[in-house]
C-alpha positions in Angstrom: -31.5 -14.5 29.0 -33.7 -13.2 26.7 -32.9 -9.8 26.6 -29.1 -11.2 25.8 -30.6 -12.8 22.3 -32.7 -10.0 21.5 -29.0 -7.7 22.0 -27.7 -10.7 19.8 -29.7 -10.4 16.9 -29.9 -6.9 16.7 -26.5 -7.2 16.3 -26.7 -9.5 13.8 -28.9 -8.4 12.1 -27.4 -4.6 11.7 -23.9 -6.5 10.7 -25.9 -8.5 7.8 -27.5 -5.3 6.7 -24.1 -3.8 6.5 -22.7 -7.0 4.9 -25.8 -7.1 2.3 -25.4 -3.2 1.0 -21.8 -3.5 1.0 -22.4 -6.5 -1.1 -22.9 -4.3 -3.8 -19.3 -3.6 -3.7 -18.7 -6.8 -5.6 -20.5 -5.1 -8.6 -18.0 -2.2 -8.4 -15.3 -4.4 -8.2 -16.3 -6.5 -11.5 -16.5 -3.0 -13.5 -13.1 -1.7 -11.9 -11.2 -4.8 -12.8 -12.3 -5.2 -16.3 -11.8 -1.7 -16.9 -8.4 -2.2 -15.6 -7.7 -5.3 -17.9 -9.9 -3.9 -21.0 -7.8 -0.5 -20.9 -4.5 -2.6 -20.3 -5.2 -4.8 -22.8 -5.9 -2.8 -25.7 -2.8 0.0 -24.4 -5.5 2.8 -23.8 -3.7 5.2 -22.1 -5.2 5.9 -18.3 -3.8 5.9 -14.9 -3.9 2.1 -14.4 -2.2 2.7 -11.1 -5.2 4.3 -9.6 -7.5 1.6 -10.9 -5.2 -1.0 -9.9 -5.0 0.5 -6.1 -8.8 1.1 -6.5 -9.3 -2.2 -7.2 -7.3 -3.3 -3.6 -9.4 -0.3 -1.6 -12.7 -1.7 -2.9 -11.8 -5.1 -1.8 -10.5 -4.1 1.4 -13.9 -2.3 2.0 -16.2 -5.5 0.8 -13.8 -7.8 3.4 -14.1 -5.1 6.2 -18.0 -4.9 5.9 -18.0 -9.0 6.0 -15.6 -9.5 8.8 -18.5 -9.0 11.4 -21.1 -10.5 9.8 -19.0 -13.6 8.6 -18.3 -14.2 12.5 -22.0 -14.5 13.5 -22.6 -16.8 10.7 -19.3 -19.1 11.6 -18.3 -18.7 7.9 -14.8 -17.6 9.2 -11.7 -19.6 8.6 -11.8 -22.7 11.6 -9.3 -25.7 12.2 -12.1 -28.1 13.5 -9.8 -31.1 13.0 -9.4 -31.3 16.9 -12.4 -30.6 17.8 -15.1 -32.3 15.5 -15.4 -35.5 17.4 -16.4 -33.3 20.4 -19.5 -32.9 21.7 -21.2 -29.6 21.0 -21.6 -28.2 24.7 -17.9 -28.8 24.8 -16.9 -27.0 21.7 -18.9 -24.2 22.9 -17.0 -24.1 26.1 -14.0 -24.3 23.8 -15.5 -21.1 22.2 -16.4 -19.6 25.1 -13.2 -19.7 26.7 -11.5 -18.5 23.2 -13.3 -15.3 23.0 -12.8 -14.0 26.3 -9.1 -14.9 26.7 -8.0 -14.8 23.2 -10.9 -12.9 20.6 -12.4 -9.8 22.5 -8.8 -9.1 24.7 -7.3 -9.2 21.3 -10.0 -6.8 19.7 -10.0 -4.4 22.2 -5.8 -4.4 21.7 -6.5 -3.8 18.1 -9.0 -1.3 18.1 -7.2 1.1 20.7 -3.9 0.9 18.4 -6.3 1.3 15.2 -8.0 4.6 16.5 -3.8 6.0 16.1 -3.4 4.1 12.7 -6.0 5.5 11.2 -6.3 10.0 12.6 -2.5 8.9 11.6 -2.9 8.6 8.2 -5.3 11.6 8.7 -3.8 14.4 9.8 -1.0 13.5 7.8 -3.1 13.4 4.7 -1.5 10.1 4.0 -1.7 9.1 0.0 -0.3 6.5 -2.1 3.5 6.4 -2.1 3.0 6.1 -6.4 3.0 9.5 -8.1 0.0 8.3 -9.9 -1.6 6.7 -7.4 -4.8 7.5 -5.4 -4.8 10.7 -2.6 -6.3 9.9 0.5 -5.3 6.5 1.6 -6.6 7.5 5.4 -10.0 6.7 3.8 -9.7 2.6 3.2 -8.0 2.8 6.4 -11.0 4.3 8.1 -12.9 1.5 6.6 -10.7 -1.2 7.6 -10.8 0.6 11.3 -14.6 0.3 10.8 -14.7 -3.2 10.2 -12.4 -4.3 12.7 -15.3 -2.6 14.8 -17.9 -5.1 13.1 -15.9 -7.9 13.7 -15.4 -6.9 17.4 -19.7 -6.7 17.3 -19.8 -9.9 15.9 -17.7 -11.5 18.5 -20.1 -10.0 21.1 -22.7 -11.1 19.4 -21.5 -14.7 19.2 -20.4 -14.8 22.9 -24.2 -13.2 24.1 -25.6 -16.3 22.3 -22.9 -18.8 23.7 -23.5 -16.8 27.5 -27.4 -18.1 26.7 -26.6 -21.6 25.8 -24.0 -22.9 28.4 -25.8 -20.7 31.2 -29.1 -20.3 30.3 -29.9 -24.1 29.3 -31.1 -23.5 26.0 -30.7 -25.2 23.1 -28.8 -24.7 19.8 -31.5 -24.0 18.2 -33.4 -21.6 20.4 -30.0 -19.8 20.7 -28.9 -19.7 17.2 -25.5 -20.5 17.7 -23.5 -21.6 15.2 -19.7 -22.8 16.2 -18.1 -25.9 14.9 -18.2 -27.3 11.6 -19.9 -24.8 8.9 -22.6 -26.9 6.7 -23.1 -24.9 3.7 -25.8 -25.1 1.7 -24.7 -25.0 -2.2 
């Protein structure tokens, strides 16, 4: 059982490495957005379209590199309405059961079809449908691809940990798991 948390957090923590550099993206973002609005604002003549669909590609990237960290830290959208008055042991069965008939089936679905959405879009040499718009829209779609392949980590990761609790007879805390209702600290 411990060799399934020690495959756990190295999966977590390479998905929060890639969710910390990618992080940086944000500061890109900023500067493309009030480039876009400063330039728009005061009628400066530039290609707003590509800044405008640079602005989506960037934030496609920064939610692609999050998708598989968010997972491991439960920070992803939950209803917990049904299940909050449950006790924890049964909301991790509850997760348990979800990831292998709904999550990782899913995943695996959506990964085989992304590998043809995205050499797609590359051997076509697929670009924005806007004559001004950005070339080489395969790229963001590569990312996307990418992070759907975090995500699919980050499920793994989760269901290692949950594998170690309900099995193993280890606590929440020695596990690490975190399903249920997110606490943040603000």
């Amino acid at each position: 059982m411990a060799q399934l948390i020690a495959i756990s957090d190295a999966i977590k923590l390479m998905l929060e490495k890639v969710a910390m550099v990618s992080g940086w993206l944000l500061v890109v973002l900023a500067g493309i957005t009030c480039m876009d609005v400063f330039c728009r604002k005061l009628g400066i003549p530039i290609p707003l379209t590509k800044f405008q669909e640079l602005e989506w590609h960037v934030h496609t990237a920064i939610f692609s590199m999050w998708m598989g960290y968010n997972c491991t830290i439960n920070a992803h959208p939950r209803v917990d309405s049904y299940t909050e008055t449950l006790r924890y042991r049964t909301k991790a069965w509850i997760e348990f059961w979800g990831c292998i008939v709904f999550a990782i089936p899913f995943m695996l679905v959506i990964l085989q079809h992304g590998t043809d959405f995205f050499l797609t879009s590359y051997l076509q040499g697929e670009s924005s449908e806007n004559p001004n718009g950005l070339d080489h829209r395969w790229v963001i779609k590569g990312v996307f691809y990418v992070g759907l392949w975090l995500l699919f980590l980050g499920l793994v990761s989760v269901w290692l940990r949950l594998i170690v609790f309900l099995f193993g007879r280890r606590s929440q805390e020695e596990t690490g798991l975190q399903i249920g209702n997110a606490e943040l600290d603000v």
